[in-house]
VOKE-565760 format. One line per 10 residues: for each residue x, y, z of C-alpha. Coordinates in Angstrom, 1 decimal, padded with zeros to 4 digits. Layout:
X Y Z ~ ...
REM end
This chain:
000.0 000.0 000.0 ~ 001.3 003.9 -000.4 ~ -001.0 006.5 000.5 ~ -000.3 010.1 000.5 ~ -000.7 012.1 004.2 ~ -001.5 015.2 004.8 ~ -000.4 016.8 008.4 ~ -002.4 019.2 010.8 ~ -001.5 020.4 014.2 ~ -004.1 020.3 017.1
-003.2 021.0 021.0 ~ -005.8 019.3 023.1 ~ -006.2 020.3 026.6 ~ -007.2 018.7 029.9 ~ -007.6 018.8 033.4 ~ -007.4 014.9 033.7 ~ -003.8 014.2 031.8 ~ -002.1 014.1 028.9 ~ -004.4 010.7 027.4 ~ -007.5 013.1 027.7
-006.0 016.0 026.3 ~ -004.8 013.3 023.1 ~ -008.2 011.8 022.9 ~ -009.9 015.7 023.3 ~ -008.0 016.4 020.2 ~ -008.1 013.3 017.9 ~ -011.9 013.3 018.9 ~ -012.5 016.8 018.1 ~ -010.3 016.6 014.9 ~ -012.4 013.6 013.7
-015.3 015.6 013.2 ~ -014.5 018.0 010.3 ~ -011.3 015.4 009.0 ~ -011.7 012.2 007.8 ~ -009.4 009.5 007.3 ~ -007.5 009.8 010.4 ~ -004.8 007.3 010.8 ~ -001.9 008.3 013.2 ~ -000.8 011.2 015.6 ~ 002.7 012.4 017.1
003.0 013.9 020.1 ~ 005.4 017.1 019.9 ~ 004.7 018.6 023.2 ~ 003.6 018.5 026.6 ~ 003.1 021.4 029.3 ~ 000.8 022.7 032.0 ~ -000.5 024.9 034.1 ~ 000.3 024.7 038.0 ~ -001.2 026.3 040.7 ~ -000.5 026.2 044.4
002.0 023.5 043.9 ~ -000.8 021.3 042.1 ~ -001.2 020.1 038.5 ~ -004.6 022.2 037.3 ~ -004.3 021.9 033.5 ~ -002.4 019.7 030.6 ~ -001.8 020.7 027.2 ~ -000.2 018.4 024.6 ~ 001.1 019.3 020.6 ~ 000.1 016.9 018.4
000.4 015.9 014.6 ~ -002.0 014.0 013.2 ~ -002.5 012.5 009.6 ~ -004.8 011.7 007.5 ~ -004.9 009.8 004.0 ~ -005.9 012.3 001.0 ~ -009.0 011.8 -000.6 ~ -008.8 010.0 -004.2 ~ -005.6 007.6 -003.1 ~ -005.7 004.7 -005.1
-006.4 002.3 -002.3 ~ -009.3 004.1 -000.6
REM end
């Protein structure tokens, strides 16, 4: 099989962890994009307040198979 990507970057965001804030994202994504088949995380960070963890956001690639590839 060869498939041509294409790549968009989402950040998702959570107060419950980075696998939220993934799933937020791909989730999300998967309404307008079609054809999703892998992400790449590119960054974590968060927000801390009083010494406590309140927030996660992570950077994320995700692609997706063009439209019209010959093994759709």
């Amino acid at each position: 099989m060869s498939h041509v990507y294409k790549k968009v970057e989402l950040v998702g965001s959570s107060r419950e962890g980075v696998d939220d804030a993934i799933r937020r994202a791909v989730s999300k994504a998967s309404e307008s994009l079609h054809n999703l088949d892998w992400f790449e995380v590119k960054e974590i960070r968060g927000w801390i307040q009083d010494g406590n963890v309140q927030h996660t956001q992570v950077t994320l690639q995700v692609g997706f198979r063009i439209d019209g590839d010959a093994d759709d």
